[in-house]
C-alpha positions in Angstrom: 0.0 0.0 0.0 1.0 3.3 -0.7 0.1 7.0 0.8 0.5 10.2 -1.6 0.0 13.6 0.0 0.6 16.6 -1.6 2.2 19.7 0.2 0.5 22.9 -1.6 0.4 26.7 -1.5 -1.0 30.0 -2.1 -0.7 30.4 -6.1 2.3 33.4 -5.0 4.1 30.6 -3.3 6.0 28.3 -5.7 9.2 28.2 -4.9 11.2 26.7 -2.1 13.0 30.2 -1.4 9.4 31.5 -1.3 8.0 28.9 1.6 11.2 29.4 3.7 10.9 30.7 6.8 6.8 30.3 7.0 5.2 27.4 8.6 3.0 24.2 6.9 0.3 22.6 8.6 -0.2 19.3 9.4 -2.3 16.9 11.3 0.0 15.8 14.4 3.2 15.6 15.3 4.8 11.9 14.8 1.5 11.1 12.0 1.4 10.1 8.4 1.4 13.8 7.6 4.2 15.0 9.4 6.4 12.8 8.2 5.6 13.3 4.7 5.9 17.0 5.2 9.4 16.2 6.3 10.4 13.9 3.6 8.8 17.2 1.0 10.4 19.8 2.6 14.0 17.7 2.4 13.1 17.4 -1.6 12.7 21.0 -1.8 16.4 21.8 -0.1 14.5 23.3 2.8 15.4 21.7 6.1 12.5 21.0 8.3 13.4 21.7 11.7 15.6 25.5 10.7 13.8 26.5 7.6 10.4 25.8 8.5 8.2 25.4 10.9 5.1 22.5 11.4 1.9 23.3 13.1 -0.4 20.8 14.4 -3.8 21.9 12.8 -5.7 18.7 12.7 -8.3 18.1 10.2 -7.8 18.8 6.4 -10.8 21.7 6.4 -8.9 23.0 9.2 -5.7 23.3 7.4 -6.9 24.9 4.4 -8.4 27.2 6.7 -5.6 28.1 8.3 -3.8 28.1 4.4 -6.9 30.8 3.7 -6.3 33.1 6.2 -2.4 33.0 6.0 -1.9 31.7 9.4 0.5 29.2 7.9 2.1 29.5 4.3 2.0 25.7 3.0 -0.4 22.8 3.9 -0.4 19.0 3.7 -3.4 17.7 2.0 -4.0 14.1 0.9 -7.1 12.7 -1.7 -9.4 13.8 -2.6 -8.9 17.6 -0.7 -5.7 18.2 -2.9 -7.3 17.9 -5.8 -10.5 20.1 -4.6 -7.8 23.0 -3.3 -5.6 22.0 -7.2 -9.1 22.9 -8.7 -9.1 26.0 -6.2 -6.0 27.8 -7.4 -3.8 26.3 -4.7 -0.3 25.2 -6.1 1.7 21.9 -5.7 4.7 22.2 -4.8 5.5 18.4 -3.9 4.2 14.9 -3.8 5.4 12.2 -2.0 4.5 8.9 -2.4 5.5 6.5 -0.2 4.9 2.6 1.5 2.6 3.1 4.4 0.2 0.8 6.1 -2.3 3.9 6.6 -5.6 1.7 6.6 -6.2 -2.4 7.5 -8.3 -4.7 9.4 -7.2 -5.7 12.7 -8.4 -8.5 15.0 -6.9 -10.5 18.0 -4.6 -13.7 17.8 -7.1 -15.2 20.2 -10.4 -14.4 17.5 -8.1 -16.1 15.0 -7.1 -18.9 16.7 -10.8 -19.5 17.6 -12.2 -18.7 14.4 -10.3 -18.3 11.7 -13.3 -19.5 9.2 -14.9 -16.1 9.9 -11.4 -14.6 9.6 -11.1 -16.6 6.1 -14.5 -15.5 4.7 -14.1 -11.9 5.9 -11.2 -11.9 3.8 -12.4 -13.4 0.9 -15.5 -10.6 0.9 -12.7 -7.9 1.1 -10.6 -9.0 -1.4 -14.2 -9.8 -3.7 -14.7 -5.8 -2.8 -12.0 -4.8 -3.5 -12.2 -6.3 -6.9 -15.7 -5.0 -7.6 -14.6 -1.3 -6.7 -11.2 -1.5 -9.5 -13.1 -3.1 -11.7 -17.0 -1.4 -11.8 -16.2 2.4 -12.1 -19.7 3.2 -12.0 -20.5 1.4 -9.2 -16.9 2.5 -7.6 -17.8 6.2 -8.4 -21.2 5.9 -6.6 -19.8 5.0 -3.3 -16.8 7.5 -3.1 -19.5 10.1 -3.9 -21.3 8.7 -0.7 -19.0 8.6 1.7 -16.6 11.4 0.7 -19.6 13.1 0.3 -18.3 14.5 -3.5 -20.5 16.1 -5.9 -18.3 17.5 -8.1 -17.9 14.4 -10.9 -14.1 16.3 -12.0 -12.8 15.7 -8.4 -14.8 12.5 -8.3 -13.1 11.1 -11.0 -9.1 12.0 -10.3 -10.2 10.3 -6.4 -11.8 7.3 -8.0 -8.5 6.6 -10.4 -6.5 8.0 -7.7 -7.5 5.6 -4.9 -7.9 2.1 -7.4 -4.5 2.7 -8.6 -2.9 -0.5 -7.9 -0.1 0.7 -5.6 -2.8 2.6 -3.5 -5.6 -0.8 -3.8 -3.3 -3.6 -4.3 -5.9 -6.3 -6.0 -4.4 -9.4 -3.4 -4.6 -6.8 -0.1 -1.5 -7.9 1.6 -0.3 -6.0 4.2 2.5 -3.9 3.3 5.6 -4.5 6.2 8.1 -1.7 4.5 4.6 0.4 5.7 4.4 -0.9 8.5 8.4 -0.2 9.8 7.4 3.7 8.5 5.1 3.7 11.5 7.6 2.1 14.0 10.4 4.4 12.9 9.6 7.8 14.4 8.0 5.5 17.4 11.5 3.5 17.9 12.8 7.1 19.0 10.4 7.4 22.3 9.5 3.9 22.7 11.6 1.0 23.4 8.5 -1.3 22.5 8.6 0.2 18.9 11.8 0.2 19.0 12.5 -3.8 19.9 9.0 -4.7 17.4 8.8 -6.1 13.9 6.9 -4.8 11.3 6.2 -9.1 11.5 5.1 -9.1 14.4 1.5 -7.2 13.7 0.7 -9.5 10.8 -0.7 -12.5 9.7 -0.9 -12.8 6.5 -1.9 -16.5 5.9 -5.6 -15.7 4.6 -4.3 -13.5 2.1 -1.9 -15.9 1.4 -4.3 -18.6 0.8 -6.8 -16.6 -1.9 -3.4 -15.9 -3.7 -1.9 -19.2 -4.0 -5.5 -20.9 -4.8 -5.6 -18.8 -7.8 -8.8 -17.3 -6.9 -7.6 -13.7 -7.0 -5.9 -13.9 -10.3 -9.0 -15.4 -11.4 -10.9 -12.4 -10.3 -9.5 -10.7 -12.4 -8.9 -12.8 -15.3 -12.7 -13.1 -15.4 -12.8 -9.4 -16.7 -10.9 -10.0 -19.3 -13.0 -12.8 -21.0 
């Protein structure tokens, strides 16, 4: 899995030299967004800690509130609110993509060890859902308009071939453990648990595995193509 945000600007900002010395908002300290705003601001020569500085401002409507009034001079914004403030007149300065295991399903060892045929068939129906959303754009579409709550059908569609992009939806919905040791990382430097864990550890990956070596998943997809 992958996780894109996009660090953006007033239109008169669009230049590192221009955004130095202001201040970019971002959700919380130690989150997704901070460290992508870090890893952005290191691609634009600026260093994070001297040349700028990061404000907590939680909620993307909140940032590009605080973007509006000029209480901070950059922003970062993930899908589909960068495209929304791209349609806006706000600039781009960076993207960064990046592994990150930013969404998943998580249950106990002890709920899989006692029932791990619920476990298998809530798998399958993800993976079968997962499948219907790359594959139906209409019906795809339809939900993201629901629960992003999007009307306009421009920013509707970058979301919707944004988010079924494989590296965003991988079709066989593995867990991603390079995304998972992102999250540890900045952890590791406060807590000795993080530190000591794996990104192993917090995975079990044996449902997945099973679709996937079965062949049903390829044959998903293969299914289209008939």
């Amino acid at each position: 899995m992958i996780a894109e945000y996009w660090l953006m600007s007033k239109d008169e900002i669009k230049t590192s030299e221009q955004l130095k010395g202001g201040s970019v908002a971002i959700a919380t300290f130690g989150g997704l967004s901070d460290g992508m705003a870090r890893i952005a601001l290191q691609k634009l020569g600026l260093n994070p800690v001297k040349d700028i500085t990061l404000i907590q401002i939680g909620t993307i409507p909140e940032r590009l509130s605080a973007l509006d009034s000029g209480k901070v001079q950059g922003a970062m914004l993930s899908a589909p609110d960068n495209f929304r403030a791209q349609k806006r007149g706000l600039y781009k300065l960076m993207g960064v993509r990046l592994p990150y295991q930013g969404i998943g399903v998580g249950t106990t060892r002890a709920f899989i060890r006692e029932s791990p045929d619920v476990v298998r068939r809530y798998i399958r129906s993800q993976v079968e859902a997962v499948h219907r959303l790359k594959t139906d754009r209409e019906a795809g579409m339809r939900v993201l308009a629901k629960y992003l709550a999007l009307q306009d059908k421009e920013i509707l569609q970058k979301a919707y071939d944004d988010g079924v992009n494989d590296e965003i939806l991988p079709p066989k919905q593995y867990p991603t453990l390079e995304g998972i040791k992102k999250i540890l990382e900045p952890l590791s430097e406060t807590d000795p648990k993080a530190k000591a864990a794996k990104p192993e550890d917090f995975v079990d990956m044996r449902f997945v595995r099973e679709l996937d070596e079965s062949g049903f998943t390829n044959d998903l997809y293969k299914s289209d193509k008939k």
